[in-house]
C-alpha positions in Angstrom: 43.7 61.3 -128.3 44.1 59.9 -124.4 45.6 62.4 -122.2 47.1 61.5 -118.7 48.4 62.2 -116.0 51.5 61.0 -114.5 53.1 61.1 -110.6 56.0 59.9 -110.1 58.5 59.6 -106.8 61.2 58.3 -106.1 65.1 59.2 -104.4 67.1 62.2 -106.2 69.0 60.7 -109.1 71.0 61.6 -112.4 69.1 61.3 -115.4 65.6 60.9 -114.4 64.0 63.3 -116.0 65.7 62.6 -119.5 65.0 59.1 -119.0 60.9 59.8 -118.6 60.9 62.1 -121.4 62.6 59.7 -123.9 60.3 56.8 -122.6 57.2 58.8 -123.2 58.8 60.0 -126.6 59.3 56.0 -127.2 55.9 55.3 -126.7 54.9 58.4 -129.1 53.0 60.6 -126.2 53.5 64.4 -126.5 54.0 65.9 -122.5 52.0 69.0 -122.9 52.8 69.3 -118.7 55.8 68.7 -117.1 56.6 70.1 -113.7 59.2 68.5 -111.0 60.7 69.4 -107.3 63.3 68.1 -105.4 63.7 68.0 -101.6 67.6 68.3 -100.8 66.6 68.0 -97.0 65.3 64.1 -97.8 67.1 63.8 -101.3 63.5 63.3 -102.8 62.4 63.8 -106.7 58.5 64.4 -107.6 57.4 65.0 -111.2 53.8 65.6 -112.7 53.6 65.3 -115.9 50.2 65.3 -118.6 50.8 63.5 -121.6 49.2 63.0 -124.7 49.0 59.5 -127.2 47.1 58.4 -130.0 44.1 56.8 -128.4 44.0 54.0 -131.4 47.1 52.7 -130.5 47.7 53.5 -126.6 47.1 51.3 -123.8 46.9 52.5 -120.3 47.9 49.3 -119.0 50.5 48.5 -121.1 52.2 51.6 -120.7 51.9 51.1 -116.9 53.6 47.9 -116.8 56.3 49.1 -119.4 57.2 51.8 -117.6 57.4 50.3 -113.7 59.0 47.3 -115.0 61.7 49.7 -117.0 62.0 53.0 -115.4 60.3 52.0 -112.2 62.6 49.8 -111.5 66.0 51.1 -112.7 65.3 54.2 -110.1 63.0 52.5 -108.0 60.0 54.6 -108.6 56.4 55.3 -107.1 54.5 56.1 -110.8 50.7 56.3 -110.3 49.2 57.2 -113.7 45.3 59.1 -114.0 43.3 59.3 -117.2 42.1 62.4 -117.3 38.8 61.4 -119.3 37.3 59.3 -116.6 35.5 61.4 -113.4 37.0 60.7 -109.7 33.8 59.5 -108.1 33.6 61.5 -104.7 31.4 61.3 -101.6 30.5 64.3 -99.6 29.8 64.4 -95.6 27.9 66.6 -93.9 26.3 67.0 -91.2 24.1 70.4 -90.5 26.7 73.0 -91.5 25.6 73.9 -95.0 27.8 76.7 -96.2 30.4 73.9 -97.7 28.0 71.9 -99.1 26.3 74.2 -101.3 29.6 75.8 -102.1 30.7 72.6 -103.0 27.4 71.2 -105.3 27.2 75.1 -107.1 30.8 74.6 -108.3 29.6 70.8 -109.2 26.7 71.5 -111.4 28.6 74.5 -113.2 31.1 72.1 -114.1 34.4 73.8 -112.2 34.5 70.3 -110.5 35.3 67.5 -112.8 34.3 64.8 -110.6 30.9 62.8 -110.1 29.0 62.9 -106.7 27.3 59.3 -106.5 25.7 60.1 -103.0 25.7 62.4 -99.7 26.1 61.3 -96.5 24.9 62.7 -93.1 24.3 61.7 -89.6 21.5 64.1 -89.4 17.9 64.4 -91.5 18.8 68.8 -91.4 20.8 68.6 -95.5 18.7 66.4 -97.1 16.9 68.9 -98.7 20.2 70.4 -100.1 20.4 66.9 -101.9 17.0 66.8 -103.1 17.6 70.0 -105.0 20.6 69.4 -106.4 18.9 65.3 -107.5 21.8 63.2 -105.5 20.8 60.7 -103.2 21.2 61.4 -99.6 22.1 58.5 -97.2 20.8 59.6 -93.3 23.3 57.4 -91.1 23.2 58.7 -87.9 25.8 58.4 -85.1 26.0 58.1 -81.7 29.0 56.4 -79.1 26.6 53.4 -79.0 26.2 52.9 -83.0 29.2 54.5 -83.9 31.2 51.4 -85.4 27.7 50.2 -87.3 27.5 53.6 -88.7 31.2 53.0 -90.1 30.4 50.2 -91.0 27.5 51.0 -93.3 29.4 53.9 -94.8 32.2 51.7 -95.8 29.8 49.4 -97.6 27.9 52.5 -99.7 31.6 53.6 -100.6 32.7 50.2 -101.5 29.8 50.2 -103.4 29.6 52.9 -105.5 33.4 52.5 -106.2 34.3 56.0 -104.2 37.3 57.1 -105.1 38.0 59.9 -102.1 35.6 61.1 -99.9 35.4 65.3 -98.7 33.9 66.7 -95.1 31.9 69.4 -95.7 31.8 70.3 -92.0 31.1 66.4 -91.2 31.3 67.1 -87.4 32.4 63.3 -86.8 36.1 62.2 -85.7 36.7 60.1 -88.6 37.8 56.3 -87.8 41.0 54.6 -88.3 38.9 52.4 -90.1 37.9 54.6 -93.1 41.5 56.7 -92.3 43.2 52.7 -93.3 40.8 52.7 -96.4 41.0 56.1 -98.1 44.8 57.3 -96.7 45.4 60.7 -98.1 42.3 60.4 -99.8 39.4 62.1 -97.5 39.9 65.9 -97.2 38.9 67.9 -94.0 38.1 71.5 -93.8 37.8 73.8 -90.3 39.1 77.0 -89.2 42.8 77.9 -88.7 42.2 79.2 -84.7 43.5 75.8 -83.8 44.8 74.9 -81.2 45.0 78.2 -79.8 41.0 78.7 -79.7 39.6 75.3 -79.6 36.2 74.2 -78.5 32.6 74.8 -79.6 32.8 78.8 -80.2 36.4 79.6 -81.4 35.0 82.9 -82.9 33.9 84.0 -79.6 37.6 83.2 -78.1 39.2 84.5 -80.9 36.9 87.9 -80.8 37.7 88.2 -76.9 41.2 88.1 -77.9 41.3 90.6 -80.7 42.6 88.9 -83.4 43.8 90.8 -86.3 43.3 87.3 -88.6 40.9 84.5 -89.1 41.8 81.8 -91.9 41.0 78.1 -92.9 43.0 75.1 -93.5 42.1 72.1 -95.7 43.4 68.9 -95.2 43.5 65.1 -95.7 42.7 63.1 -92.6 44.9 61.4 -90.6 44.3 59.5 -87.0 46.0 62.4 -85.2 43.2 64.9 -84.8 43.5 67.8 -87.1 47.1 67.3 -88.2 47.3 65.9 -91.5 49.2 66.9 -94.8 47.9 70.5 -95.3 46.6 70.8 -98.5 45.1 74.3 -98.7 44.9 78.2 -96.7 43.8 81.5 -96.2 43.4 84.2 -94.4 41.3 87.7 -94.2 42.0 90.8 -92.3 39.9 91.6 -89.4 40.2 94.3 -87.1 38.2 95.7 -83.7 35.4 97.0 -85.8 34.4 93.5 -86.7 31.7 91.8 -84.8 31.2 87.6 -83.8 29.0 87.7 -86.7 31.4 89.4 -89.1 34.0 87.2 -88.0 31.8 83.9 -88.7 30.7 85.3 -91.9 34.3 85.7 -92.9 35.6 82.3 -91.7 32.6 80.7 -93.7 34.0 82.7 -97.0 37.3 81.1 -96.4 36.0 77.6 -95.7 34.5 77.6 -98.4 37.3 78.9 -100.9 39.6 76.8 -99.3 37.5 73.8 -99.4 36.9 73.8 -103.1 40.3 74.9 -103.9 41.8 71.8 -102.0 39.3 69.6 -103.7 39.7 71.0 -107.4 43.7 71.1 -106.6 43.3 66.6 -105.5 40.4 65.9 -108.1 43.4 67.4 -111.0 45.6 65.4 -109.4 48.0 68.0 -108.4 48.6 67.3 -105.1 52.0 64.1 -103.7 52.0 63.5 -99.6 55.4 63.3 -98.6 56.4 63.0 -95.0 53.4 64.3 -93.8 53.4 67.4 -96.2 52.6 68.3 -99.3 54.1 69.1 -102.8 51.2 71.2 -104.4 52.0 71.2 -108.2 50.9 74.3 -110.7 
């Protein structure tokens, strides 16, 4: 059997989801998933769907160009169809922050995260043990405002490379380029605490403790060239009151980071997760 998955957009119209099922009857799949939202405000239509066909006689290719040269063009549709056999091939950047990373590898060697991990890459030496342990090559690039568009440069080449298919910051404390932004659009995911903008800088716990805060969160998103305000993909919060400490509050934030993290890269790996305007439709 071949199981994929299928993402489909396109403008709010009569008969669309009757016309996908009765193609994918046509072509003898069985949808074992089907899910689908519209957005009166912009008149938009998403669907996911997984569907199953007989592997012996099923072409992924063929069932591509059948269905955007049928369906995808009588509603003028964005379809982008996923095998759910093959492994997303990701690449993980760090850079001394370690809480995400191992997070991030545990849930990677148990097998939660169905994707493979070709390399890691930092621009510092601090991680590279982390790698070591876990066997995954570790690529030390480092960066400065004098190298910083060589560094790029040689990143983009190991991801070209090794055929990355999205790329996640485990704490990589780098402003991303426009470069790889152009390369991987909604396809490298960001993680950092939710005190933004109201307690930026390099201590946000600190501001936020001196202010009393009553809640600390994260936010995972992808990366976009406006600092910090991409499609959000992922939140949470915890309770904190005056009895917590700076160091209760940066324990707490790391839990989060780390929850949130994984849960936005789990949520894109399944393939559960359409951009739209800047947001995002998060599918069951």
């Amino acid at each position: 059997m071949s199981t994929i998955t299928i993402l489909i957009h396109c403008k709010d119209q009569q008969g669309i989801i009757a016309a996908i099922t009765n193609f994918i009857h046509q072509n003898h799949g069985n949808i074992v998933y089907i899910d689908q939202y519209v957005d009166q405000t912009h008149d938009a239509f998403f669907m996911r769907l997984e569907s199953v066909f007989e592997k012996t006689s099923f072409s992924l290719d063929s069932f591509n160009t059948d269905f955007n040269n049928t369906l995808g063009m009588q509603f003028n549709m964005s379809v982008q169809l996923y095998p759910t056999d093959i492994k997303p091939k990701i690449a993980v950047f760090v850079s001394k922050y370690d809480h995400c990373l191992y997070d991030l590898l545990g849930r990677y060697q148990s097998g939660e995260l169905f994707v493979e991990i070709p390399f890691i890459i930092s621009n510092h030496k601090d991680l590279a043990p982390i790698a070591a342990k876990f066997d995954i090559p570790f690529f030390h690039i480092p960066v400065t405002k004098e190298t910083k568009a060589h560094a790029e440069k040689e990143q983009l080449k190991l991801l070209q490379k090794h055929e990355i298919d999205f790329i996640v910051l485990a704490r990589y404390m780098q402003i991303v380029s426009p470069l790889l932004i152009k390369e991987y659009t909604h396809k490298i995911i960001n993680i950092h605490h939710s005190f933004l903008p109201a307690f930026p800088g390099a201590k946000p716990y600190h501001s936020a403790y001196e202010r009393g805060v009553k809640i600390i969160g994260a936010t995972s998103h992808y990366v976009t060239e406006e600092l910090d305000a991409g499609p959000i993909i992922e939140q949470d919060i915890a309770r904190v009151s005056h009895t917590h400490r700076i160091d209760d509050l940066i324990l707490k934030g790391r839990d989060l980071e780390k929850i949130v993290f994984s849960r936005a890269v789990k949520l894109h790996t399944e393939r559960k997760v359409m951009v739209y305007n800047n947001k995002t439709i998060i599918f069951s």
